[in-house]
C-alpha angles and dihedrals in degrees: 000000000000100000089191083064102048090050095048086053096042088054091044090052100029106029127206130262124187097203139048123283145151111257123211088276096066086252127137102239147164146192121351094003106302120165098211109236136209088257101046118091094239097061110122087019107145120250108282096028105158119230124183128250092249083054094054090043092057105047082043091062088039088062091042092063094047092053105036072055096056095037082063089042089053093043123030084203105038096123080057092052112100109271096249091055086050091052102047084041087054090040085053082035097062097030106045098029122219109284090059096033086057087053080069089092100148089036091053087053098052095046089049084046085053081233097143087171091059097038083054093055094052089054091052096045098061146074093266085069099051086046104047109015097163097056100034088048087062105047084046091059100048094044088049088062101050086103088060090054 
């Protein structure tokens, strides 16, 4: 998988924020979607904090390697799996986590089955798509024309 690619469309659907701030979740948060964590330096710092764009990569790259670790911990075969389906796993991936990824039951058969119909369906059919249509639309689409590829 092209890891250029999957950063490019975490920024476009995450955005990135070089400060500080509380995401939709209630959650303090920078750059490209980070919860802040205990363990991060950033932890207590105050709303609009700014933070630098190395620091952002880095905690970017950091996530990366937490969730491409979790998309093979999901699939046995996910660096097998067509290079659109990885992309739009490790987009869910990022964006959902992996307690609520691995809820995705019927989404994480079909995908094993190599059904992308039927894994569309199930992304469509859930929570994460009344919550964020315009993402999850997206990633649907394209995951409902792999077959097309």
């Amino acid at each position: 998988m092209n890891r250029e690619t999957l950063v490019s469309e975490l920024i476009a659907d995450e955005g990135e924020v070089l400060s500080i701030y509380i995401c939709t979740a209630g959650h303090e948060t920078c750059g490209v979607g980070h919860m802040v964590r205990e363990s991060d330096p950033e932890y207590g710092w105050p709303v609009g904090a700014p933070i630098t764009k190395e620091r952002s990569d880095e905690l970017l790259q950091e996530d990366l390697k937490v969730v491409l670790s979790d998309c093979v911990w999901a699939f046995d075969d996910f660096d097998a799996l067509p290079e659109e389906v990885q992309l739009i796993i490790a987009n869910m991936m990022f964006n959902l986590g992996r307690p609520r990824f691995s809820k995705f039951i019927k989404f994480i058969a079909a995908v094993e089955a190599a059904d992308w119909e039927e894994a569309a369906r199930q992304m469509k059919d859930s929570r994460w798509h009344v919550q964020l249509p315009e993402r999850s639309g997206r990633l649907i689409a394209r995951m409902g024309g792999v077959d097309a590829l």
